[in-house]
VOPA-824288 format. One record per atom (N, C-alpha, C, CB): x, y, z. Coordinates in steps of 0.001 Angstrom, whole numbers, padded with zeros to 6 digits, always signed. Each point is the difference from the previous one (the first is absolute). Glycine has a CB too. Layout:
BEGIN
XYZ
...
END
This chain:
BEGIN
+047609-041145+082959
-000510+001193-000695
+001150+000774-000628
-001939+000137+001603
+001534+000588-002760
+000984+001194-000829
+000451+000843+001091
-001303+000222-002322
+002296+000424+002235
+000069+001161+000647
-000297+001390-000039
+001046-001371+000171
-001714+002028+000357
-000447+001651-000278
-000214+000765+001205
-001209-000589-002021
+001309+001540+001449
+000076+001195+001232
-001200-000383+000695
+001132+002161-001191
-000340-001836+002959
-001622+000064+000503
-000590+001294+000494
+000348-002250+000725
-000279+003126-001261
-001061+000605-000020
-000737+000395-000683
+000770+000149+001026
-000087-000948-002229
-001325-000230-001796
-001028-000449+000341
+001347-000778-001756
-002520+001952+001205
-000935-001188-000044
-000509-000403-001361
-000680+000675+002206
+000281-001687-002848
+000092-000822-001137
-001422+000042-000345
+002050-001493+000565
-001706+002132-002485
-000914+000513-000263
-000541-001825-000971
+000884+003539+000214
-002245-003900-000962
-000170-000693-000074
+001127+000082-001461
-002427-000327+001760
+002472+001086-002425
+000373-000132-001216
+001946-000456+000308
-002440+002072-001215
+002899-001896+002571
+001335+000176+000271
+000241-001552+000512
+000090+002851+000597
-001209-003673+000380
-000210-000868+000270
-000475-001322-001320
-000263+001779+002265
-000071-001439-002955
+000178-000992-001245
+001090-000003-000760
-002015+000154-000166
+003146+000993+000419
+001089+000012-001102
+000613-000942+000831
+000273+002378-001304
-000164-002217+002685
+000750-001235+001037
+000264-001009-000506
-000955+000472+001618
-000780-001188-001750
-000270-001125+000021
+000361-000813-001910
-001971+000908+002590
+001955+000337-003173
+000265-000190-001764
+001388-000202+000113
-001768+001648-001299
+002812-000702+001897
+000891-000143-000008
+001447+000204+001395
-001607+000334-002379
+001180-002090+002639
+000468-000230+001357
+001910+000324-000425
-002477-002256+001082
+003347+001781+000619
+001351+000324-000380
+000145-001217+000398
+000738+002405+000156
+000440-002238-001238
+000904-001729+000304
+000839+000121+001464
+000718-000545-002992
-000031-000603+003897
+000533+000264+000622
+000993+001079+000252
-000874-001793-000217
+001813+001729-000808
+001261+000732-000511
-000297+001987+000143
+000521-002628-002098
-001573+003068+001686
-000615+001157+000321
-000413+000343+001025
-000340-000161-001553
-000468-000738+002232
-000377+000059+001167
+001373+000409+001104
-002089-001774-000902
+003118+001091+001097
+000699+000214+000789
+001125+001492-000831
-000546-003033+001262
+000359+003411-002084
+000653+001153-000745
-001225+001136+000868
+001182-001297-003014
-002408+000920+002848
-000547+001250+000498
+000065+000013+001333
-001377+000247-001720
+001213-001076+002202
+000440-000347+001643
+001255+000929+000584
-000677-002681-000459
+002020+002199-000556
+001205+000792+000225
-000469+001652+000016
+001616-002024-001274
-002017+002047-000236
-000250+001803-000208
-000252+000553+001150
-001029-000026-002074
-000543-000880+002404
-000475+000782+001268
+000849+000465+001297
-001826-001260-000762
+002407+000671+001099
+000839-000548+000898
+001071+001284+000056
-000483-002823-000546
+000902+002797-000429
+001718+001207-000384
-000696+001277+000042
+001733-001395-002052
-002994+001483+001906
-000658+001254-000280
-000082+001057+001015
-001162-001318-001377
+000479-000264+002265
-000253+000260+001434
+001366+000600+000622
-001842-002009+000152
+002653+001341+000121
+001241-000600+000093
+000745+002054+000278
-000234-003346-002122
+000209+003503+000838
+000589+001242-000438
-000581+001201-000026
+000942-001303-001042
-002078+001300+001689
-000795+001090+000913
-000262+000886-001257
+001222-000023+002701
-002116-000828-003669
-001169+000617-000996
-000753+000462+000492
+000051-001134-001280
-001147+002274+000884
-001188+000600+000489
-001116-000973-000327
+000881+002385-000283
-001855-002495+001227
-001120-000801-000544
-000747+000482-001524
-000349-000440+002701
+000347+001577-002937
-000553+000155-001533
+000890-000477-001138
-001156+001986+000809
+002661-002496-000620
+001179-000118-000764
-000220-001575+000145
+001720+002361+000441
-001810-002716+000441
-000091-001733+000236
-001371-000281-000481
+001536-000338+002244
-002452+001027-002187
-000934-000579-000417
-000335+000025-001707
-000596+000480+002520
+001264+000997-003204
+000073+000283-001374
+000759-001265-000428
-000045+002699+000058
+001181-002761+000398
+001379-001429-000686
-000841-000907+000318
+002707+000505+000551
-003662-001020+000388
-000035-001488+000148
-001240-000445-001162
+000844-000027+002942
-001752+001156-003164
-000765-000269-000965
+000319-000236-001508
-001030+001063+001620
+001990+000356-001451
+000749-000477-001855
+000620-001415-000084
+000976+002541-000479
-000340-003082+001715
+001269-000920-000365
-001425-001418-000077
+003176+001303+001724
-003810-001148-000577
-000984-000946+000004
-001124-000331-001214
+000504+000671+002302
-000781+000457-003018
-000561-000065-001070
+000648-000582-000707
-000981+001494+000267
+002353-001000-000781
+001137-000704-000767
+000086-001522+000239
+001292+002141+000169
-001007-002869+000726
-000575-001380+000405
-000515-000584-000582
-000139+000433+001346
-001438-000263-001073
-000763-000343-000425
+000082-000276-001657
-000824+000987+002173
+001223+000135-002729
+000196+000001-001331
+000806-000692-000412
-000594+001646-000042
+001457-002102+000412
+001177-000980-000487
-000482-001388+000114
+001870+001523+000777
-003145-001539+000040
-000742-001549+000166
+001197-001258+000889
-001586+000557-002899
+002307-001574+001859
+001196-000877+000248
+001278+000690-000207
-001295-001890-000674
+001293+003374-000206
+001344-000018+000043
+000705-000303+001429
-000314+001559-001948
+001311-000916+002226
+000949+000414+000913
+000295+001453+000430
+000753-001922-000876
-001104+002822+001533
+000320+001866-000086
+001644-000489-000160
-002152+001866+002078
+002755-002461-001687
+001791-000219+000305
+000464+000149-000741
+000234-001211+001101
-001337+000628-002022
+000699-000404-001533
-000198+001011-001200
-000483-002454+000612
-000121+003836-000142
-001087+000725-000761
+001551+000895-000921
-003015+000304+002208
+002857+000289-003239
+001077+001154-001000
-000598+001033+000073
+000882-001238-001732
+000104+001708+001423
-000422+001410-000121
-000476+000593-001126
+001377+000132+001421
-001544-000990-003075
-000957-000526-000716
-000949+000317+000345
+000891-001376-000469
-001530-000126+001720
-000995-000448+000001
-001178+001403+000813
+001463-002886-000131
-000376+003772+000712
-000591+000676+001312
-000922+001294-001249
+002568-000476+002752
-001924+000571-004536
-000170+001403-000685
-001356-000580-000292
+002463+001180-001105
-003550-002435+001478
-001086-000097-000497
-001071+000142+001192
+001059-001339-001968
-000452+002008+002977
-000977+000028+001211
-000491+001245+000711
+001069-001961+000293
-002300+001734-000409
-001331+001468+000670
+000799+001146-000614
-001015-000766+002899
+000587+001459-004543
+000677+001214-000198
-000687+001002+001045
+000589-000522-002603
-001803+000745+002984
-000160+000972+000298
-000016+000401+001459
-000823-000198-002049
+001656-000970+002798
+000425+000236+001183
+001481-000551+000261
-002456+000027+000609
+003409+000380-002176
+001224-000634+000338
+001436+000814+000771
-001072-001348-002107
+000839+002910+002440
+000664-000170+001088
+000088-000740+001126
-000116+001424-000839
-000677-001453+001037
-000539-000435+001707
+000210-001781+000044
-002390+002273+000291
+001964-002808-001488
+000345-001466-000379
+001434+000158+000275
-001814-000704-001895
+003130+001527+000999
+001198+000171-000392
+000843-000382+001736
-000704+002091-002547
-000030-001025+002836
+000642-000082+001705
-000429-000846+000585
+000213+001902+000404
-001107-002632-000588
-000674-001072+001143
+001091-001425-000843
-003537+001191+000706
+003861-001325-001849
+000713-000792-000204
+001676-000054+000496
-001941+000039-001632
+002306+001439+001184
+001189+000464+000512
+000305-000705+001454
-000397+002266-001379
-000428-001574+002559
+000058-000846+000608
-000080-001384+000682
+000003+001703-000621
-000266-002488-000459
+000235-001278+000629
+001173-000270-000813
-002378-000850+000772
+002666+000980-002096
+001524-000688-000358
+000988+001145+001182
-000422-000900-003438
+000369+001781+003590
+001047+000880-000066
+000166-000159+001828
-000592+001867-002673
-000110-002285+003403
-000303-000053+001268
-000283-001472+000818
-000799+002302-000791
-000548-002932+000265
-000078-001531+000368
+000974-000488-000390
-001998-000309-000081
+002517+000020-001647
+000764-000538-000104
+001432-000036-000462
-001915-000371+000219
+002293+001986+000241
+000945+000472+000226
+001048+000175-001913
-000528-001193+003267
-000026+001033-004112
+000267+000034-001412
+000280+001486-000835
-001487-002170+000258
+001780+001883-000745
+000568+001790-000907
-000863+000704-000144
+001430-000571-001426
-001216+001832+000915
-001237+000912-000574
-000534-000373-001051
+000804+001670+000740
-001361-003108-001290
-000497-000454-000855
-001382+001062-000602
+001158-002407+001116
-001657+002594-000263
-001316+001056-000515
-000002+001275-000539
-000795-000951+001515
+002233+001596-001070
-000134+001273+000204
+000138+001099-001437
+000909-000875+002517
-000916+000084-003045
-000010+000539-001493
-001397-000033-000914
+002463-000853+000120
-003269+000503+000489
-001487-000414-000301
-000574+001049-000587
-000285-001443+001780
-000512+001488-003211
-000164+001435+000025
-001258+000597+000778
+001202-000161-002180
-001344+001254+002779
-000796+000174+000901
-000893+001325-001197
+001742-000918+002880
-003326+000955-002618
-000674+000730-000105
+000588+001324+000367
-001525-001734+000146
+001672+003006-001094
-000461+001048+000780
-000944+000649+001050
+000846-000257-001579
-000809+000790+002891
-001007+000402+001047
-000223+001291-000452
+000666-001361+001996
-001790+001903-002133
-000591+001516-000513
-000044+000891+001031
-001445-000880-001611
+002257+001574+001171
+000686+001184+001357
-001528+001022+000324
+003328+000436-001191
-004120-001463+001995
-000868+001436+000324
+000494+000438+001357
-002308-000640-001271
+001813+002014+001351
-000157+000798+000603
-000843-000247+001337
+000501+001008-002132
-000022-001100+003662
-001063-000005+000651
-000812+000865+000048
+000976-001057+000835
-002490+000730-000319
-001012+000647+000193
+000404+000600+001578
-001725-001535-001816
+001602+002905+001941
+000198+000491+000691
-001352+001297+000986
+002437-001060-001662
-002776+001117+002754
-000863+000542+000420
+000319+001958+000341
-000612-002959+000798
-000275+003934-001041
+000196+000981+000457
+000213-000180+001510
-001128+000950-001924
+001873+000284+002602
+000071+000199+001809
-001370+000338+000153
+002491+001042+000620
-003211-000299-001367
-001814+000479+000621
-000454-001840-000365
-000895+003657-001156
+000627-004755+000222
-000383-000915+000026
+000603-000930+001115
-000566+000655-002231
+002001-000439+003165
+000135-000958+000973
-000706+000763+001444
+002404-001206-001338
-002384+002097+001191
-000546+001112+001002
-001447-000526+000371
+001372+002170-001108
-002408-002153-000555
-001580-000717-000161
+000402-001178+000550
-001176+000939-002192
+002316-001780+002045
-000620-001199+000143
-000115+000059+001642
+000976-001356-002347
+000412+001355+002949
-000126+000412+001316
-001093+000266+000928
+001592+000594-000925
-002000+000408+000464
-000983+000941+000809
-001425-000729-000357
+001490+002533-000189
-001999-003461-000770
-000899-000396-000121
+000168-001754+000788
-000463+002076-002241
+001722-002688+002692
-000277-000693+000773
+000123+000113+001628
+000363-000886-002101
-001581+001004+002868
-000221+000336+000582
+000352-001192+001412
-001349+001726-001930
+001468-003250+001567
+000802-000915+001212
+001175+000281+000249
-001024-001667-000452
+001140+001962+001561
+001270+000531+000506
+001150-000587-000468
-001080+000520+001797
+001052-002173-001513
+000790-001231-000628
+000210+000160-001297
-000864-001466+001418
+000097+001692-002405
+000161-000416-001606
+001007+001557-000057
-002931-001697-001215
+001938+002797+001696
+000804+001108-000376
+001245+000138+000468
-001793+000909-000195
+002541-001407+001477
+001214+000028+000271
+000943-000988-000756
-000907+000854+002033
+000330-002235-002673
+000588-000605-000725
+000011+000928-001290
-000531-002210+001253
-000145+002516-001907
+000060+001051-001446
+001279+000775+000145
-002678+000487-000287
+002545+000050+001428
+000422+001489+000035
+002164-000978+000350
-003419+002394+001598
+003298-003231-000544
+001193-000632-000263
+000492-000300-001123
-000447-000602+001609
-000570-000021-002787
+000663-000588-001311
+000446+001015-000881
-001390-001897+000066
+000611+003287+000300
+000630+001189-000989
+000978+000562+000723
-001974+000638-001206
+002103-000774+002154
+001187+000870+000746
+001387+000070-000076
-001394-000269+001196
+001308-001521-001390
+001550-000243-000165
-000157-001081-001071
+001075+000547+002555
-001725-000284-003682
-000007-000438-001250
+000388-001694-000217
+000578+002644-000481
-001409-003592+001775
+000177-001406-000037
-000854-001041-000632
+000920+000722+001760
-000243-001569-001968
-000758-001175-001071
-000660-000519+001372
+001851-000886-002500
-003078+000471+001803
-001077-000913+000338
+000857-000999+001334
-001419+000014-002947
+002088-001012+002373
+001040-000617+000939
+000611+000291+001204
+000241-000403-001718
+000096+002100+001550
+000606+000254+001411
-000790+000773+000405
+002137-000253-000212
-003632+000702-000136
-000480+000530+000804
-000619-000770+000943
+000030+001513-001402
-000220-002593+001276
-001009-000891+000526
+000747-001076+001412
-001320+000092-002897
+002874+000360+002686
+000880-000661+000623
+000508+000848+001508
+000606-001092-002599
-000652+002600+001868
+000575+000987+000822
-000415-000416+001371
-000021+001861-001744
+000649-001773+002655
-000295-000215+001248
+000416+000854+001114
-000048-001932-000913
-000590+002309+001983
-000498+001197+000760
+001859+000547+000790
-003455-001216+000669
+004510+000192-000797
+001237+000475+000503
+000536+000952-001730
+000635-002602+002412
-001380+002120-003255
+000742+000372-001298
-000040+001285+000086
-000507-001762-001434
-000991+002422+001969
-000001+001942+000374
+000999+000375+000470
-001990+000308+000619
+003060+000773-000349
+000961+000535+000555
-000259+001195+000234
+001258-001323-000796
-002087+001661+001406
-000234+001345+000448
+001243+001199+000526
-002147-001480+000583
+002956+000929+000114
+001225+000227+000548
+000871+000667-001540
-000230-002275+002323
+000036+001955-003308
+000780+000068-001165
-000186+000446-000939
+000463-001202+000575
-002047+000959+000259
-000541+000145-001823
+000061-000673-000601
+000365+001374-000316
-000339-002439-000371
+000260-001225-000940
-001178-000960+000081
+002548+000150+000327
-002623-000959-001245
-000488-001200-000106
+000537-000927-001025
-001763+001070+000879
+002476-001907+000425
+000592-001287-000250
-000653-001278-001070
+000725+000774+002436
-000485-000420-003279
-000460-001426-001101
+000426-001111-000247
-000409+001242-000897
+000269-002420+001879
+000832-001057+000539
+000163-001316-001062
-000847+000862+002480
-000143-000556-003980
-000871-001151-000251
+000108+000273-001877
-001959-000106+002814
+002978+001183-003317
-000109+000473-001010
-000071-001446-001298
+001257+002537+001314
-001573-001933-002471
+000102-000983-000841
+001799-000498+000263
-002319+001107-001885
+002243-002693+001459
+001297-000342+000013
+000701-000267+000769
-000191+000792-001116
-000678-000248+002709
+000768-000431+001513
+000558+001432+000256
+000903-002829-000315
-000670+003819-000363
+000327+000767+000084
-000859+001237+001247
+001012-001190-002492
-000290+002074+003186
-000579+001049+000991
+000272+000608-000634
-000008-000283+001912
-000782+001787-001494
+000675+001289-000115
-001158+000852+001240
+001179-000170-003180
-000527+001351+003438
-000137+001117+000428
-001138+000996-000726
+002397-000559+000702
-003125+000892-000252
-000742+001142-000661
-000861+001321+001042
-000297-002169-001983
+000254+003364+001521
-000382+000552+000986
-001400+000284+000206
+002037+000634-000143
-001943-000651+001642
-001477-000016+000918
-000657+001212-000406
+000818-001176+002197
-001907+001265-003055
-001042+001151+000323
-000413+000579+000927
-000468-000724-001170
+000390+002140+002194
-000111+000792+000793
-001642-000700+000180
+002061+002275-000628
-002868-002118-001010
-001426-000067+000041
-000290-001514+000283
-000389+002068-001659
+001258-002991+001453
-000234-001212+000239
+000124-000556+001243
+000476-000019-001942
+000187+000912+002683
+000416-000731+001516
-001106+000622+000464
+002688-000283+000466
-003188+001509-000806
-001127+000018+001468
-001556-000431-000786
+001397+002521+001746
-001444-002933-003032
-000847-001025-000140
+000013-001475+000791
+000092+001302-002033
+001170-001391+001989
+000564-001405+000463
-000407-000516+001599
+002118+000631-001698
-002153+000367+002198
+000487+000516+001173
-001380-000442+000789
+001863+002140-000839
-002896-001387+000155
-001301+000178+000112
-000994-001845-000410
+000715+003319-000805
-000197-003667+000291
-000077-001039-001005
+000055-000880+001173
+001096+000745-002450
+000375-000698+002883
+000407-001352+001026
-000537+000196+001709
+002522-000343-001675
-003007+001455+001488
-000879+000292+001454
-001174-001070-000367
+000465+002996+000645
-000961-002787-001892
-001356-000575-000351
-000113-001247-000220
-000414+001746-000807
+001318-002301+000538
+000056-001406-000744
+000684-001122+000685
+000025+001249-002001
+000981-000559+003132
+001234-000793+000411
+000475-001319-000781
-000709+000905+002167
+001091-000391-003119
+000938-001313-000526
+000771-000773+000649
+000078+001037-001465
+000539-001816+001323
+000985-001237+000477
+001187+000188-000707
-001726-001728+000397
+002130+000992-001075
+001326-000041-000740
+000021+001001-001351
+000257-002603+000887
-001314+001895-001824
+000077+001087-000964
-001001+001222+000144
+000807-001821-001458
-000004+002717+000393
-001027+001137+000407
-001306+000128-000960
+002094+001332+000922
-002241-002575-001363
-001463-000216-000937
+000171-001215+000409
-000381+001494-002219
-000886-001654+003026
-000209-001736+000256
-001181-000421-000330
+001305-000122+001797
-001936-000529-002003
-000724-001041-000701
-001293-000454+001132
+002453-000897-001549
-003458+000639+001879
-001104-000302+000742
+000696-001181+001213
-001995+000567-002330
+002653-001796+001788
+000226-000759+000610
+001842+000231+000369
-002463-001394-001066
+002910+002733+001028
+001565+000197+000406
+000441-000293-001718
+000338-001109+003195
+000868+001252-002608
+001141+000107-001619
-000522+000794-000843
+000756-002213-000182
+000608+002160-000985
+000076+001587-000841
-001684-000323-000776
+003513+000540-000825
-003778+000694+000570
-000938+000487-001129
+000154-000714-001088
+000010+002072+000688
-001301-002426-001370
+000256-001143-000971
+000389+001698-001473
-002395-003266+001206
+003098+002622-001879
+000575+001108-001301
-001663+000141-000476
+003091-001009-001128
-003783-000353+000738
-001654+000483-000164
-000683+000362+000167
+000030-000509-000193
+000101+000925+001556
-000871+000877+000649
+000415+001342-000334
-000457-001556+001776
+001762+001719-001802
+000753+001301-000017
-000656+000971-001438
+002519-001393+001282
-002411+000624-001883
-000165+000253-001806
-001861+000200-000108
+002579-002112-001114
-003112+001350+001875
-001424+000111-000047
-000407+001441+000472
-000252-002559+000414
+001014+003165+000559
-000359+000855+001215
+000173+001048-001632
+001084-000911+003509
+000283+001274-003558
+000205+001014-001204
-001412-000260-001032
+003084-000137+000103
-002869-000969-000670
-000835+000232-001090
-001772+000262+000632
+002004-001706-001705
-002455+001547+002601
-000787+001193+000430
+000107+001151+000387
-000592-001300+000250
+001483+001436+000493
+000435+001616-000119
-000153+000558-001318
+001685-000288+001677
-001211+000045-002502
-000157+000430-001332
-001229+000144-000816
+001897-000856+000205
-002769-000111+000190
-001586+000453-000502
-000414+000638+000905
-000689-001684-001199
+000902+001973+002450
-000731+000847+000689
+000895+001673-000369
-000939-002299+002113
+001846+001873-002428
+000286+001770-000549
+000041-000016-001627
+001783+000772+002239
-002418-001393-002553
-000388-000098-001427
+001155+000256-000810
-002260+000695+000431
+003233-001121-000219
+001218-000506-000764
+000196-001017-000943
+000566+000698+001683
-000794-000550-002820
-000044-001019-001169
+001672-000704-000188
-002234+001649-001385
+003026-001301+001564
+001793-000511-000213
-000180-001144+000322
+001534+001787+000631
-001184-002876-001437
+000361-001329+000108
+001384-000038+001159
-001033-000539-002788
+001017-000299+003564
+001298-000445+001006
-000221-000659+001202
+001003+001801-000726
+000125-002321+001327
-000277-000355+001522
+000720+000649+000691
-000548-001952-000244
+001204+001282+001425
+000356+000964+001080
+001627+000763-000948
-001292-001847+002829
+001710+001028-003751
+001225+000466-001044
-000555+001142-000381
+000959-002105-000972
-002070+002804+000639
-000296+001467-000392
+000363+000655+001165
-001874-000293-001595
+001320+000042+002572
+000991+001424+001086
+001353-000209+000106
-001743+000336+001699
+002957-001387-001974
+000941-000128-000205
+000502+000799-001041
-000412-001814+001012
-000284+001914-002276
+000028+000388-001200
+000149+001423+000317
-001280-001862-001160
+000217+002641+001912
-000017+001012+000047
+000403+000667+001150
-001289-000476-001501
+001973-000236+002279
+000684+000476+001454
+001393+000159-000784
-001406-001467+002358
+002005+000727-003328
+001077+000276-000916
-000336+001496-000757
+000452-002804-000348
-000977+002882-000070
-000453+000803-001598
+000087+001425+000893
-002136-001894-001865
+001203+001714+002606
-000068+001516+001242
+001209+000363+000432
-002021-000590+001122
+002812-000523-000592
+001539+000718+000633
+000667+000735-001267
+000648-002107+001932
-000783+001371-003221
+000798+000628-001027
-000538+001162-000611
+000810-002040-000378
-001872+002320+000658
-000577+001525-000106
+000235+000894+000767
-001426-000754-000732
+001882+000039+002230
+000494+001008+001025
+001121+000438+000145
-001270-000731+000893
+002017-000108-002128
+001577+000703+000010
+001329-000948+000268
-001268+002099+001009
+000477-003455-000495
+000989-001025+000711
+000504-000987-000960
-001197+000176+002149
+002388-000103-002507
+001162-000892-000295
-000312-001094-000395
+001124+000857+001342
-001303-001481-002993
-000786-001416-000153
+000675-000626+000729
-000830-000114-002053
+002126+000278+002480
+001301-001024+000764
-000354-000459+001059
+001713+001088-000638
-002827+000252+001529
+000302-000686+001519
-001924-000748-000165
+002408+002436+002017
-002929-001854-003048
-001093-000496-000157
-000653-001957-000050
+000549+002706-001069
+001180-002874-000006
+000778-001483-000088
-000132-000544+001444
+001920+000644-001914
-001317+000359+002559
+000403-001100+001517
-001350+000113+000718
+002868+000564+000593
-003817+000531-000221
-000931-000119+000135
-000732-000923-000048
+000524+001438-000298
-000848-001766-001235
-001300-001158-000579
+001010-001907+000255
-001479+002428-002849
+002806-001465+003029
+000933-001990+000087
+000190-000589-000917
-000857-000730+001563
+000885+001189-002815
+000355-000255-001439
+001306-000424-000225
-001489+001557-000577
+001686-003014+000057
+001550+000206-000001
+000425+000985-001269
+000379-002548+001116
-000873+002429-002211
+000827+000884-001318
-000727+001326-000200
+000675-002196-001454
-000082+003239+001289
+000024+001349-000309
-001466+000083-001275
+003261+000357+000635
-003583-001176-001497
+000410-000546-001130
-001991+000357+000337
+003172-002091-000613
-003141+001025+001240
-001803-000386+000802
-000815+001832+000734
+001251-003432+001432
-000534+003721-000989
-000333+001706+000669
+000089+000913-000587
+000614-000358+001550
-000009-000148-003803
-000081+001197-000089
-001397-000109-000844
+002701+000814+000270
-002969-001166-000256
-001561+000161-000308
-000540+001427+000510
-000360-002669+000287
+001058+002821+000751
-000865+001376+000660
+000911+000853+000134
-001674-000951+001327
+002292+000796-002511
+001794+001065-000577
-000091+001149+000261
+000611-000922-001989
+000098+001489+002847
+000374+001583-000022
+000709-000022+001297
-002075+001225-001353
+003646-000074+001161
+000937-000255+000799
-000206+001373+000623
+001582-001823-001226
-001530+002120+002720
+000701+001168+000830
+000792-000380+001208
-001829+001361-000695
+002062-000370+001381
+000768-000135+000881
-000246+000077+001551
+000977+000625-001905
-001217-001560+002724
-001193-000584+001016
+000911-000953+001027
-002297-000116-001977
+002525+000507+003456
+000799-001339+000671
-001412-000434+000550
+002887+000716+000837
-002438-001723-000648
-001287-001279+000768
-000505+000415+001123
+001069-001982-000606
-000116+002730+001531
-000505+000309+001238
-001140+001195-000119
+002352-000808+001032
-002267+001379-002208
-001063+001160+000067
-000972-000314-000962
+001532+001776+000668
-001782-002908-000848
-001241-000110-000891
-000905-000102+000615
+000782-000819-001469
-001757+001639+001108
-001649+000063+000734
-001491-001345-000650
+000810+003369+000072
-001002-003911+000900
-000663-000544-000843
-001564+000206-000412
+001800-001236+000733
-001784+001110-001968
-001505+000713-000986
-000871-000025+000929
+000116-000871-002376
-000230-000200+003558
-001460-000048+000618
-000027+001160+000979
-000342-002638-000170
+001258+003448+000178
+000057+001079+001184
-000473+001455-000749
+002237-001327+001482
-002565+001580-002776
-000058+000885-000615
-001385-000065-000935
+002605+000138+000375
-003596-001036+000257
-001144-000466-000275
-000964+000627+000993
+001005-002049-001007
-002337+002993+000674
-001042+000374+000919
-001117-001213+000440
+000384+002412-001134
+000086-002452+002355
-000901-000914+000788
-000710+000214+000884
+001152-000987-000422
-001470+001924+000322
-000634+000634+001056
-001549+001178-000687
+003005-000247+001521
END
């Protein structure tokens, strides 16, 4: 059999391109490698799974060529309207599998259209809150706005990650392999608190029916009802309370800088989206969910 992710599931129209356009040996063991280095080099599953589709699509498309053999020519006639993401999924295999120059890197790339995130009022995270009424969904909500985390590490966080003692919450799992530090909500620990009387978790502190972390789908489902039940029209997933657990600190006065280390951003560049500078140390930042009526 071809090789593909397994936890694709194969749509009929995806399952005939297979069979239209099988891989020669020579590809086969190129995607084999990819996979492999991907793994290898402690990619995120949404990053391994984005590259393996572009590069694998690419494959296919070459039919008998060779990818080994592919130019950087040949690469300016492929998927315009997903050719960053192609750009890098190629990048890495010359520049990585097979260890070759920056052959790609001059590629011309599409402009990305600088929007603006969609961002929620504090009275609309407040509605959403207060209108979910499972203890579970609402302590997960109220975690993802608190300390402004992607989908990924909320679902990972696990019950030593709380630091009550400190105040903090340890983010063990950041994009990139990366941790950071962020601080514990006053309002979140004795949600929390209350939460783990009720629920007794195990390892993580969102677990799943049968143990282990919270599926991210479930996570994203929970919000996007919350949101019709407080009749919130804003397009987003759990990245809107990220969005706006950012946007809020910078209304409150806090430093896009420490805001950077906050969200775990490596470039300045990405945070300023939510641009505006004062003067704020880390240890005294309050976080938005403590200055929210919940009661």
């Amino acid at each position: 059999m071809q090789p593909l992710l397994k936890t694709e599931k194969i749509s009929k129209q995806r399952a005939d391109m297979l069979l239209q356009f099988p891989l020669n040996k020579d590809n086969l063991q190129a995607f084999t490698q990819y996979q492999e280095l991907l793994q290898l080099k402690g990619y995120s599953p949404q990053t391994l799974k984005t590259y393996c589709n572009e590069f694998h699509l690419l494959l296919r498309l070459l039919g008998k060529g060779k990818v080994s053999g592919m130019t950087k020519e040949g690469g300016r006639c492929y998927s315009a309207t997903r050719l960053n993401t192609a750009i890098n999924a190629l990048k890495f295999y010359f520049e990585q599998v097979l260890n070759r120059g920056r052959e790609f890197y001059d590629l011309p790339r599409p402009k990305k259209p600088k929007k603006l995130p969609t961002v929620l009022a504090e009275s609309e995270v407040a509605r959403i809150i207060l209108q979910t009424k499972n203890l579970k969904h609402r302590a997960l909500l109220m975690t993802a706005y608190s300390a402004g985390l992607r989908v990924s590490e909320l679902v990972k966080l696990r019950i030593k990650d709380i630091d009550p003692g400190r105040m903090m919450i340890h983010i063990r799992e950041g994009k990139g392999g990366k941790g950071r530090m962020v601080p514990l909500s006053q309002t979140l620990l004795e949600t929390l608190r209350i939460y783990y009387q009720q629920y007794k978790p195990g390892e993580y502190l969102f677990e799943g029916e049968n143990g282990g972390p919270y599926s991210a789908r479930s996570a994203q489902e929970i919000l996007k009802k919350a949101k019709r039940w407080a009749g919130i029209q804003k397009k987003g997933s759990i990245h809107l309370l990220r969005h706006s657990y950012a946007t809020h600190l910078l209304e409150a006065g806090t430093d896009v800088r420490y805001i950077q280390v906050l969200l775990g951003h490596n470039s300045l560049k990405t945070t300023l989206r939510y641009t505006h500078v004062s003067k704020l140390k880390l240890g005294s930042i309050q976080s938005p969910l403590d200055r929210l009526k919940l009661e």
